[in-house]
N, C-alpha and C positions, 0 to 999 in steps of 0.2 A: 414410510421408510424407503420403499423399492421406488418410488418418482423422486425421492429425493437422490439415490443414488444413481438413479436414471441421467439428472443432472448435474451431478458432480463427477463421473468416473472420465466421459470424454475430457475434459478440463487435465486431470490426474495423467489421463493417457497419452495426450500432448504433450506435457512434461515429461514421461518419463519417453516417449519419443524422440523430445528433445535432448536428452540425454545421451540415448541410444545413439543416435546420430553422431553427436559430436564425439562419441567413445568410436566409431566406425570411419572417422574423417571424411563424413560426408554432409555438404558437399566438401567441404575441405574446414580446416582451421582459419581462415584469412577470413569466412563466410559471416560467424558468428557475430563478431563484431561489428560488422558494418550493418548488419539485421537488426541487431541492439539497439545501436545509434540512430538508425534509419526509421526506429519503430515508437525510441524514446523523442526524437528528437521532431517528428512528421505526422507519422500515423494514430498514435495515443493522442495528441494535442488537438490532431484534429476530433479524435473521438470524446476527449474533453469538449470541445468548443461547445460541436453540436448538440451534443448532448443538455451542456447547458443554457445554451442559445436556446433553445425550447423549455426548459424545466419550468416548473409551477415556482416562480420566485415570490408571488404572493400569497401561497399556501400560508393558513394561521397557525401552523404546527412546526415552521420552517424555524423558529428562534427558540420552541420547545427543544427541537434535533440539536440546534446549536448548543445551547446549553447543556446540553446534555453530554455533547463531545467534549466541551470543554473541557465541562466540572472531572469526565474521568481520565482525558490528558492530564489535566491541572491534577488528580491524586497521584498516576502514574508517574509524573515528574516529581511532585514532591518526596515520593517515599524514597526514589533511586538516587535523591539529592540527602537524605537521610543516611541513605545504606552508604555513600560515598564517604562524607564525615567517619562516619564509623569503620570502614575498610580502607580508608585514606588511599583511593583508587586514582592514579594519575588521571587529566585528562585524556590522554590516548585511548585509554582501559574505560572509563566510564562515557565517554562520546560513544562506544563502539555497544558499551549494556545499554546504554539508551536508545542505539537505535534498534538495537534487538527486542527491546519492549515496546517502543512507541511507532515505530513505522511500520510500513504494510506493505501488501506487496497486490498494486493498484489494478493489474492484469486479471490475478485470480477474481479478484472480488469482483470488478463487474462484470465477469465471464458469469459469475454463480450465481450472483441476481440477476443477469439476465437469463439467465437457464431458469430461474422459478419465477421471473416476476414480466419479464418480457420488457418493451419499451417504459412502462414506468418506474422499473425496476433502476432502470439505467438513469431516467432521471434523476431519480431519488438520489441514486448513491453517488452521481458527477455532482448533485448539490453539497453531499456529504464532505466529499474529497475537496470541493471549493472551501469548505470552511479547517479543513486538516492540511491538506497538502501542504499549506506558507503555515501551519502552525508546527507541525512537526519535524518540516526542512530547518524553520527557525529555532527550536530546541535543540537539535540535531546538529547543528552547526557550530551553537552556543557550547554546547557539553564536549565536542573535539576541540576546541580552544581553550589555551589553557590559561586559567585565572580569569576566563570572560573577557580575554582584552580586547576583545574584535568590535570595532568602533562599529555607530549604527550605520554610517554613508557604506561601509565595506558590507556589512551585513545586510545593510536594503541590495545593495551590487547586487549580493551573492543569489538571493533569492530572486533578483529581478534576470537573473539570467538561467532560470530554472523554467524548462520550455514547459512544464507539467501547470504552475502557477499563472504564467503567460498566459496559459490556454485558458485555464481556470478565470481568468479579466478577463480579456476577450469574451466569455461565453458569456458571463455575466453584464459586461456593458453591453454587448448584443443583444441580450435580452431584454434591458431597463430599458434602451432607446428602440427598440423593436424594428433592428434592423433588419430588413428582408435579405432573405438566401433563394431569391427566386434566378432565374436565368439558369437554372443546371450549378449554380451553387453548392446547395441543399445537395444534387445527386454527387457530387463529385466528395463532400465531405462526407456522406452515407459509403459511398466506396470505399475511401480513406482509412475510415473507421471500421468496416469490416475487418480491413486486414488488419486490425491491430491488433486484437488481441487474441487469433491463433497462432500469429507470428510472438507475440508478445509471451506465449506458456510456451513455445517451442524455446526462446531464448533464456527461460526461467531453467529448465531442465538442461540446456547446453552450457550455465554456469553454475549447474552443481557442483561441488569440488569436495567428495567423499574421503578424502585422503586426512582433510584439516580435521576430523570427529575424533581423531585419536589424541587432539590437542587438549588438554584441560576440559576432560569430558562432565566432571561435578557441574562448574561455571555455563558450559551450555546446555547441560542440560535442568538445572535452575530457574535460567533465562526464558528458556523452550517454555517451560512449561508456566513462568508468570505471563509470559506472551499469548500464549494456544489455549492453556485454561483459565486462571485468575481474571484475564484483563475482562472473557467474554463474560464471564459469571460477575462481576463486578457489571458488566454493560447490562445482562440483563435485570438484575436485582433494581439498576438505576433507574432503567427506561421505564421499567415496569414500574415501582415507587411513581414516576412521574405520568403515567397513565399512558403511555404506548402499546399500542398493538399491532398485530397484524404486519405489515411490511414494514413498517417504520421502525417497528422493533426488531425484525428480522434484521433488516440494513444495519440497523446499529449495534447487533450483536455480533452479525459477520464483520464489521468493521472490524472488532477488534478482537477477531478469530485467525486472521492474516496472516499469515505468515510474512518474516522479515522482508522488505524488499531487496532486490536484488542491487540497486542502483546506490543500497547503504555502503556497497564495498568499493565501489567507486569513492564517494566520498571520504570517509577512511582512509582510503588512500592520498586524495588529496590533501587532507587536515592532517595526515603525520599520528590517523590511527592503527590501531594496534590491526591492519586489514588480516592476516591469517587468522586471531579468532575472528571477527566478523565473516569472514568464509565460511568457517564452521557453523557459527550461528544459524548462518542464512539456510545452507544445506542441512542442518539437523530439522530446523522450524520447517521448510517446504517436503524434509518426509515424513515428519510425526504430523502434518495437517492434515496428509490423507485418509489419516484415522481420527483425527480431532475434529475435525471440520466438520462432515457428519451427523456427529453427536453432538457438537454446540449447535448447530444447526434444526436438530431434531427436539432438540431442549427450546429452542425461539418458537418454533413451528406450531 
């Protein structure tokens, strides 16, 4: 328990750092944004590429993982397409519950396997994220449109201009065709990728927005907890049934330990959802994680 919190609390303490900060206007309000943008759009991608531009892509356990993510996407969609019938929930309202149960928030997790598991940890879970990332942007997109009209040429667009995905092909055809990163490549995306994801928990905590919790607090905190507890106890009951251990099981229970990503209120935004609870959401999941995480954690372990 004490190595595990050994490596979770600096992560936790970034965030709320980053909070701190932006409640103090430092370095100013104009700062945040362009750090987001600079870290989603540059620095993450590249720490996807590399990441996967190395990974074990012939691993014989790599289509077990797959499946495995799928099968409990594929329940967690199904049942919130259930409860939608039954609560007759606009699109706006249900794109915005979806993404509070099925997305993640990309920064935390590989900071926390890489804290317990080191460079294969990272592989591991940039393979994971290749095989979720275009599946959950694609559910996520589908459920803020309303009545599904979003033809596929718009909806391949939408995901093909998603630098998270990008990066995700790129690492992978990098890898089948075994493209070398020599010449100071290699170092220059090892740089890249440092900075991403302490800038990436400082960004997390400077788009907390504690104000939105006082909104329809039942609904997130509902949500909260089919995201933080249900989904990982369902991941591990799965992995387990299906004979994982050890990291492979850890990965895939943190997967879906996650809290909301931050980049869901973006979207929201764009799709015409209901973005103030999505604010909430986000901000309720990233402070009940600090006590959830943990203990889903220590349950995998």
């Amino acid at each position: 328990m004490s190595y595990l919190l050994a490596a979770l609390w600096p992560l936790f303490a970034l965030i709320l750092g980053g909070y701190l900060l932006r409640r103090a206007g430092f370095p100013s309000n104009a700062f945040w944004p362009g750090a987001e943008r600079l870290n989603y759009f540059v620095l993450f991608p590249a720490l996807l590429f590399s990441s996967l531009a190395g990974a074990p892509l012939d691993s014989p356990h790599l289509g077990r993982i797959a499946g495995c993510v799928a099968l409990i996407l594929g329940v967690g969609w199904g049942v919130l397409v259930l409860l939608r019938r039954w609560r007759a929930w606009p699109a706006s309202r249900f794109g915005v519950l979806v993404q509070g149960t099925l997305r993640f928030n990309t920064y935390i997790g590989l900071a926390a396997v890489g804290a317990l598991f080191g460079e294969a940890g990272l592989s591991l879970m940039a393979l994971l994220l290749a095989v979720t990332v275009p599946a959950v942007n694609t559910l996520s997109v589908l459920a803020l449109t309303p009545g599904g009209s979003l033809g596929v040429p718009v909806l391949i667009g939408t995901l093909l201009r998603n630098p998270l995905i990008l990066a995700c092909i790129g690492g992978v055809m990098a890898n089948l065709v075994g493209l070398p990163l020599g010449g100071g490549v290699s170092e220059l995306l090892g740089l890249l990728a440092a900075s991403s994801l302490p800038l990436g928990l400082l960004c997390v905590g400077a788009a907390l927005q504690p104000q939105d919790l006082r909104r329809e607090t039942l609904p997130l905190l509902i949500n909260s907890m089919g995201r933080l507890l249900l989904m990982p106890l369902g991941a591990w009951l799965l992995s387990g049934w299906m004979g994982m251990a050890g990291m492979e099981q850890v990965a895939v229970v943190l997967l879906f330990a996650l809290p909301c990503a931050p980049t869901a209120y973006v979207l929201a935004r764009q799709l015409h959802g209901d973005a103030e609870l999505m604010a909430g959401i986000i901000t309720l999941q990233t402070l009940l994680a600090m006590l959830s995480l943990p203990l889903v954690l220590l349950l995998a372990l």
